[in-house]
Backbone as ProteinMPNN parsed JSONL, in Angstrom:
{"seq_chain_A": "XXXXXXXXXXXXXXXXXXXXXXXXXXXXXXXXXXXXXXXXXXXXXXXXXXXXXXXXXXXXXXXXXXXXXXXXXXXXXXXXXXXXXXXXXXXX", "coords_chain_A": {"N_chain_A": [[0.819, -1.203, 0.0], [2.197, 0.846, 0.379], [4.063, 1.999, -1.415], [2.106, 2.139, -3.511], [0.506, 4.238, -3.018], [2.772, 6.132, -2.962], [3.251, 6.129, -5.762], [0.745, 7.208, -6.677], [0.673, 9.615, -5.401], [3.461, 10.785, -6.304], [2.176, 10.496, -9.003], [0.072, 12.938, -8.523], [1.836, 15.001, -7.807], [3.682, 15.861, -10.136], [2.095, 16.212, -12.265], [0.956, 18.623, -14.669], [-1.124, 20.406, -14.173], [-2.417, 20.479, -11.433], [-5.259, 21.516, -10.485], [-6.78, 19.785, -12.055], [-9.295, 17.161, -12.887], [-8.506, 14.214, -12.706], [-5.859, 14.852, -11.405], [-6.983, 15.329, -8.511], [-8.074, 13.206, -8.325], [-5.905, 11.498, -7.753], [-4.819, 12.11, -6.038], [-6.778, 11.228, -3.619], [-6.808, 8.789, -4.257], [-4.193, 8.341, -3.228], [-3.802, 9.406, -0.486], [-6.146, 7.294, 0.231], [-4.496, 5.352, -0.246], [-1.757, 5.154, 1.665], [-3.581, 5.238, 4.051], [-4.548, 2.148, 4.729], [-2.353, 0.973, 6.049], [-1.299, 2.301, 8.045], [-3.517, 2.62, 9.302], [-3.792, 0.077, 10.287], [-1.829, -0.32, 11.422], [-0.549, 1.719, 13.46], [1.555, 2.193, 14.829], [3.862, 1.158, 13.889], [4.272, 1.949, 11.433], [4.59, 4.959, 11.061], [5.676, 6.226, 8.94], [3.631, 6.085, 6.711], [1.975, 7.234, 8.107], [3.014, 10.172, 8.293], [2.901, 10.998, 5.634], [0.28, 10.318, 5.186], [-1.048, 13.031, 6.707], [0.407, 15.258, 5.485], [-1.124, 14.686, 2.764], [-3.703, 14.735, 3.427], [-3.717, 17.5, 4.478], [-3.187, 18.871, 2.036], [-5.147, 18.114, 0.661], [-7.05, 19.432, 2.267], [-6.321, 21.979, 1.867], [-7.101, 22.3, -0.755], [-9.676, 22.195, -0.772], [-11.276, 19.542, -0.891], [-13.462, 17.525, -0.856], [-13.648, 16.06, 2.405], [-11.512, 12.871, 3.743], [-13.49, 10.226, 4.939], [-13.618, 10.199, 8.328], [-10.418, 10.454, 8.674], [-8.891, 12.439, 10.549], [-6.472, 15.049, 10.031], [-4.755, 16.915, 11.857], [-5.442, 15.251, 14.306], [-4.167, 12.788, 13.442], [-1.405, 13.62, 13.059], [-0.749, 14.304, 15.568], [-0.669, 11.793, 17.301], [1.417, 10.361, 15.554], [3.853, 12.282, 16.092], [3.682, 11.555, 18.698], [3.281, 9.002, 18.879], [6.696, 8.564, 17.721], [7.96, 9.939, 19.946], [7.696, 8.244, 21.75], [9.507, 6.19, 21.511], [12.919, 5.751, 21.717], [15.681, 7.792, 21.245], [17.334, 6.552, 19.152], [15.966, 4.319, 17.585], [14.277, 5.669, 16.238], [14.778, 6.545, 13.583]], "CA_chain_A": [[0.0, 0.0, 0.0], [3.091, 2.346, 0.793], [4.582, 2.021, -2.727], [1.102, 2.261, -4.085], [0.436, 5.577, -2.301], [3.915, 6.675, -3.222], [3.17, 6.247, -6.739], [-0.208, 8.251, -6.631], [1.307, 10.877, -4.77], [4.354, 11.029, -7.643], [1.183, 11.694, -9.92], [-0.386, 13.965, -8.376], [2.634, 16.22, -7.764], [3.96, 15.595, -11.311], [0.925, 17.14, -13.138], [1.349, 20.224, -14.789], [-2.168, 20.926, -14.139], [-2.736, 20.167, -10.188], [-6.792, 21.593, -10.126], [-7.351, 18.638, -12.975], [-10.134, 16.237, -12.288], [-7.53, 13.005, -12.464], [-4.787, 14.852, -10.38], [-7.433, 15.442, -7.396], [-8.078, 11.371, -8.274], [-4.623, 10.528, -7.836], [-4.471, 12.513, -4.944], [-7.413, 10.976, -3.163], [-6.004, 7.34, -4.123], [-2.887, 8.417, -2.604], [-4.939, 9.173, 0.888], [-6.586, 5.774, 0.715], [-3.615, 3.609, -0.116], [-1.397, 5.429, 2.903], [-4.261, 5.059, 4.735], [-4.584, 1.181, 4.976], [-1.01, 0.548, 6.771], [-1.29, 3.058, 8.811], [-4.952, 2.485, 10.47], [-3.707, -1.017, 10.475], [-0.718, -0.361, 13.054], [-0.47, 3.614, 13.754], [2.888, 2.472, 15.802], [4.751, 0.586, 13.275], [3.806, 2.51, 10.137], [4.26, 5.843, 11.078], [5.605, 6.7, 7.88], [2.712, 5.917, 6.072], [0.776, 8.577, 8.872], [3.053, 11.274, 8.268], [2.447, 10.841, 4.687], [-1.441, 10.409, 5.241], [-1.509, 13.662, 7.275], [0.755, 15.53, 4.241], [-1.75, 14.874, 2.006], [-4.96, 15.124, 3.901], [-3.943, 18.865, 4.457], [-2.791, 19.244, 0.511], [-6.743, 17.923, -0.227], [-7.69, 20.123, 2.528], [-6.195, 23.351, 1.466], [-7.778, 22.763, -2.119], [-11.267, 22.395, -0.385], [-11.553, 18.459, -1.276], [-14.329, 16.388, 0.221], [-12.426, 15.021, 3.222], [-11.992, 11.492, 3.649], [-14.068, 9.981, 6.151], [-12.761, 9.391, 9.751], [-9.885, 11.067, 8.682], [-8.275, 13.757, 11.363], [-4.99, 15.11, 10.163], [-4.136, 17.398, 13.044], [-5.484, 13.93, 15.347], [-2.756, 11.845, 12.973], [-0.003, 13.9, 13.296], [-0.356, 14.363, 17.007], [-0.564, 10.482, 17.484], [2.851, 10.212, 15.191], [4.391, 12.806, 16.785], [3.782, 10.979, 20.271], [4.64, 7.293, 18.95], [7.831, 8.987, 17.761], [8.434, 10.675, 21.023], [7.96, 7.537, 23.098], [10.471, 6.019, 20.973], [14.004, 6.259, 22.485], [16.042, 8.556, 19.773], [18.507, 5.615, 18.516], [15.17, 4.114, 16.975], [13.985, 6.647, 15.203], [15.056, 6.391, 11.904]], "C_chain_A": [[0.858, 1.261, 0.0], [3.793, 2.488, -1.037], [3.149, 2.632, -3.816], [0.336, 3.669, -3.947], [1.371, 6.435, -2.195], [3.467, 7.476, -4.683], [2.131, 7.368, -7.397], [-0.203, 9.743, -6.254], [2.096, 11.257, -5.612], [3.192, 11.968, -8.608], [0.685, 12.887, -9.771], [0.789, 15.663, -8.078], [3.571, 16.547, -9.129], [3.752, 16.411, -12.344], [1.315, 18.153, -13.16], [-0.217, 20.958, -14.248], [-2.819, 20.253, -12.568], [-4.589, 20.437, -9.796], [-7.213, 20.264, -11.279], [-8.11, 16.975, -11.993], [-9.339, 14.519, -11.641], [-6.533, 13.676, -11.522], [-5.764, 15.029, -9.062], [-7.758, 13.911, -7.279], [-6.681, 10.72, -7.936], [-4.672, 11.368, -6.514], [-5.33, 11.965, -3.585], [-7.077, 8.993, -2.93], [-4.97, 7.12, -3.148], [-3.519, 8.418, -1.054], [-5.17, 7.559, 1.337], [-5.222, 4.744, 0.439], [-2.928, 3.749, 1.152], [-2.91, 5.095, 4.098], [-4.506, 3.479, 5.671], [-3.649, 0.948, 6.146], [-1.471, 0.965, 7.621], [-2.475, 3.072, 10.294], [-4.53, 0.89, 10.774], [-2.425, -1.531, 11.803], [0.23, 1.09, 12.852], [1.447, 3.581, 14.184], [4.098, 2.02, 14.68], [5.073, 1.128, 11.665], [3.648, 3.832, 10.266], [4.934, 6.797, 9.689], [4.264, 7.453, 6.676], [1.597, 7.13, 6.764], [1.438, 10.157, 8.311], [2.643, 11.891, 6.393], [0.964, 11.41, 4.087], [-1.899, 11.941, 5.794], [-0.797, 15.008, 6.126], [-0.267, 16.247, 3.518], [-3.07, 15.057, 2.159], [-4.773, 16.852, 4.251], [-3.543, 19.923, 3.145], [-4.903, 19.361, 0.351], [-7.593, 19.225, 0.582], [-7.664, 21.83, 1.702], [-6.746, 23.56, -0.194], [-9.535, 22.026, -2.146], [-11.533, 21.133, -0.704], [-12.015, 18.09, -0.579], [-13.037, 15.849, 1.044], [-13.045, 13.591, 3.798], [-12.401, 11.164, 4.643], [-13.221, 9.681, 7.161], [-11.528, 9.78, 9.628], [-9.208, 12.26, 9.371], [-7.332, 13.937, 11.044], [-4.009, 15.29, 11.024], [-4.211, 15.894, 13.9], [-4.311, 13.334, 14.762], [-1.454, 12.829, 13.406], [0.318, 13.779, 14.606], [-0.11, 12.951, 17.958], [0.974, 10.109, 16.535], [3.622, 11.046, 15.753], [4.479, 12.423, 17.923], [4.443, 9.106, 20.166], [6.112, 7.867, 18.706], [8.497, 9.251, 18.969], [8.838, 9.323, 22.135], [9.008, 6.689, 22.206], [11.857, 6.447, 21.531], [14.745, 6.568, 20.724], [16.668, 7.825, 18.679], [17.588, 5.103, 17.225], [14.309, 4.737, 16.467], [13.547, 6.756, 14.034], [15.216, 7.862, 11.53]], "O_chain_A": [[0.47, 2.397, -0.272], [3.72, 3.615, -1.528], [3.304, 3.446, -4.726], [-0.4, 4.07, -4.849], [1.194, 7.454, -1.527], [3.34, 8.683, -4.885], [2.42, 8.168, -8.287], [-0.852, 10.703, -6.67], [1.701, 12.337, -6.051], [3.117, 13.164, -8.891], [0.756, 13.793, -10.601], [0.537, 16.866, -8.146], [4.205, 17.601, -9.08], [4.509, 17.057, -13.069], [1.882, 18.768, -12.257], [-0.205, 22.154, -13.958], [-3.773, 19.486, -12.694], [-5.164, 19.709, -8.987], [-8.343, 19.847, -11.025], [-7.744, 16.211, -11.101], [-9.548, 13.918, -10.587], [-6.282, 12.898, -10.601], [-4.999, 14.75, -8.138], [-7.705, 13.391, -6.164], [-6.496, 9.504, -7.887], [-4.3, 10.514, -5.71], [-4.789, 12.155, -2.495], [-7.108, 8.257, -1.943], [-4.806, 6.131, -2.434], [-3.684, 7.326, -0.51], [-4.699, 6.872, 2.244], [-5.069, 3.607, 0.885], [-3.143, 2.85, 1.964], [-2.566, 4.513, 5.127], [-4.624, 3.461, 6.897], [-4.172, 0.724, 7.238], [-2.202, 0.218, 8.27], [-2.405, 3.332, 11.495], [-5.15, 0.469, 11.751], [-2.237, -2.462, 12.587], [1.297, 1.334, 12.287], [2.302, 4.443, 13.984], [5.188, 2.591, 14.709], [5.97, 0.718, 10.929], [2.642, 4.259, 9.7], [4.627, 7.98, 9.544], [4.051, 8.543, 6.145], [0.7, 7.729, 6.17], [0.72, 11.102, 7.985], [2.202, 13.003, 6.1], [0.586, 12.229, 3.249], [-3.036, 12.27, 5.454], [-1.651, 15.869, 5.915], [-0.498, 17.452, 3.426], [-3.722, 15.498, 1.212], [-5.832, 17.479, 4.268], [-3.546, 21.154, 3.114], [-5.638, 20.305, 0.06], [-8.459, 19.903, 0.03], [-8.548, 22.529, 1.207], [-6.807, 24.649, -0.765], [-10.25, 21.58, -3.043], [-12.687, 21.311, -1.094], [-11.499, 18.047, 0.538], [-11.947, 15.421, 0.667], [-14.172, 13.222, 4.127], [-11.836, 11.681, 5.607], [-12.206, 9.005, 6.999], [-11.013, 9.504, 10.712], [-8.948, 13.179, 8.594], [-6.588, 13.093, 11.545], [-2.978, 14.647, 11.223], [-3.135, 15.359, 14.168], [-3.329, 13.301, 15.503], [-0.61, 12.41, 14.198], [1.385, 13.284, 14.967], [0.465, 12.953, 19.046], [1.691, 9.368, 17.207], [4.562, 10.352, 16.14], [5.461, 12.894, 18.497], [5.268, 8.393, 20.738], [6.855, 7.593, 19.649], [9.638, 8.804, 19.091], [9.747, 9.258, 22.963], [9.765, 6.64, 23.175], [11.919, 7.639, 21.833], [14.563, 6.028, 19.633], [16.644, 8.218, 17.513], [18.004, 5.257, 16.077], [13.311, 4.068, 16.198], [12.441, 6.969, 13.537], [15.438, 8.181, 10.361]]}, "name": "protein", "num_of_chains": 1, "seq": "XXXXXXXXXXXXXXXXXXXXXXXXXXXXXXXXXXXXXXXXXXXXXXXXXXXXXXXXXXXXXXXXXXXXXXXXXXXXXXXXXXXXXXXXXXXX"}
C-alpha cells in the first residue's frame, strides 16, 4: 500500500495541471492507499501517517471532500507521540 500511495502521490505532484479532475483522483487514491497501513498499526507505520496527514492537508487546502474518519491534526499528534515515546537511537 506504501509504494502504491507513493506512486499516486508522484502523480499527483507531477501534473502540470494540479486543479485537474484526475490529479485530485490521484491525490485521493494516494490518501486511501497510505491510509490502509497506517490504520492497520499507527505504531509501526508511522511513515505511512506522516504521509497520510501531508496529504490530507494538501486535499484540505484545495477544499476536497475530506476522507471519512480522517483527522490530520489527530494523525499527526498520534505520530508525533509514537515517535516521542520512541528512544532517539530508533527513530530512523
Amino acid at each position: 500500500h506504501g509504494l502504491v500511495g507513493r506512486a499516486y502521490k508522484q502523480i499527483y505532484f507531477d501534473t502540470g495541471d494540479r486543479d485537474a479532475p484526475f490529479a485530485h483522483a490521484a491525490l485521493g487514491r494516494a490518501i486511501a492507499a497510505y491510509r490502509v497501513p497506517y490504520a492497520a498499526d499507527p505504531v509501526a507505520n508511522t511513515w505511512h501517517g506522516v504521509n497520510l496527514v501531508a496529504l490530507l492537508h494538501r486535499a484540505r487546502a484545495l477544499a476536497l471532500p475530506e476522507a471519512d474518519g480522517l483527522d490530520a491534526d489527530a494523525i499527526a499528534t498520534q505520530v508525533i507521540a509514537t515517535l516521542e515515546a520512541r528512544p532517539p537511537a530508533a527513530r530512523g
